[in-house]
ZADOSE-140863 format. One record per residue (C-alpha): residue number from 1; x, y, z. Coordinates in steps of 0.05 Angstrom, whole numbers. Layout:
BEGIN
    nr       px       py       pz
   NUM        X        Y        Z
...
This chain:
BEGIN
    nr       px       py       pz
     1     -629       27    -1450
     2     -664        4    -1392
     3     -653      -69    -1376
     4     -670     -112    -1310
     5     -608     -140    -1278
     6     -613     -195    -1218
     7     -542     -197    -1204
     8     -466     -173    -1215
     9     -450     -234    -1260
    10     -523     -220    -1300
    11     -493     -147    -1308
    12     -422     -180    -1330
    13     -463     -220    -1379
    14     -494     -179    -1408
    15     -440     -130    -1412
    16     -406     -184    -1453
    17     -463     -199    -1498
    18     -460     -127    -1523
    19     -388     -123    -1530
    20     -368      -69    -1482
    21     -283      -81    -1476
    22     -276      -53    -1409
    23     -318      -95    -1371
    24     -294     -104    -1308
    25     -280      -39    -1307
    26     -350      -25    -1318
    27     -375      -80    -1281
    28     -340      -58    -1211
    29     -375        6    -1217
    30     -430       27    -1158
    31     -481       15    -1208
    32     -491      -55    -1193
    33     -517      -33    -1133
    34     -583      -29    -1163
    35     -586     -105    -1179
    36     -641     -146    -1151
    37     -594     -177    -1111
    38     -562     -121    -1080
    39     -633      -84    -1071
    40     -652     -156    -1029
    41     -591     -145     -995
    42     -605      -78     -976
    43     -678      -88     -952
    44     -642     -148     -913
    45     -604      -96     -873
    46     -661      -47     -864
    47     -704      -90     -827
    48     -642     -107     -782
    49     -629      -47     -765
    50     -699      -21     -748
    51     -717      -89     -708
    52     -650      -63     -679
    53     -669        9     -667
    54     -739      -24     -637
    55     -700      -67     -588
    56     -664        6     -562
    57     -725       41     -563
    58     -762       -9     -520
    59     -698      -15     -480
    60     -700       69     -463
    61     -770       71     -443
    62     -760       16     -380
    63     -719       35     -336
    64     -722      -44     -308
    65     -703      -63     -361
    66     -638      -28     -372
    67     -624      -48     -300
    68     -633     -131     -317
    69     -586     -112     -378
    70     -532      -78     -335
    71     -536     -137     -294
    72     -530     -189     -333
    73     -469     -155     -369
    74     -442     -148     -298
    75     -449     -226     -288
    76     -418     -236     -346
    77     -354     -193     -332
    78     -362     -228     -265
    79     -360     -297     -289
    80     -293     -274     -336
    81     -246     -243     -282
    82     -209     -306     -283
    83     -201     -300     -363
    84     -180     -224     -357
    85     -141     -236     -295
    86     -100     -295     -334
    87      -89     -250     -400
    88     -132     -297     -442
């Protein structure tokens, strides 16, 4: 039986409402991971990552680029000797 479930506590519900006795037993299993929800989630994360991988890819083909980075990461440890030098 193919039903569409929007979240965990839809699943739980419905689980219920057909009387299955083990249901958080059932409920905790991957399979929620096809809920609406999680699928949102999911696609969430995806786009992350690629505007992520984008970001990289853009970063490898300047080489100025990856020079203002290592700079400004070098001001920045610059900036927190003090902090590193005190233990904090």
């Amino acid at each position: 039986m193919a039903k569409k479930i929007a979240s965990r506590g839809e699943l739980k519900e419905f689980l219920t409402a057909i009387g299955v006795v083990h249901l958080d037993y059932i409920a905790d299993l991957p399979v929620y991971r096809f809920t609406d929800e999680e699928r949102i989630k999911t696609e969430s994360k995806l786009e992350i990552a690629l505007a992520t991988m984008k970001e990289y890819q853009r970063l490898l083909g300047s080489e100025d680029l990856r020079k203002e980075v290592y700079a400004n990461e070098l001001k920045e440890v610059k900036r927190n000797i003090p902090t590193y030098i005190a233990g904090g």
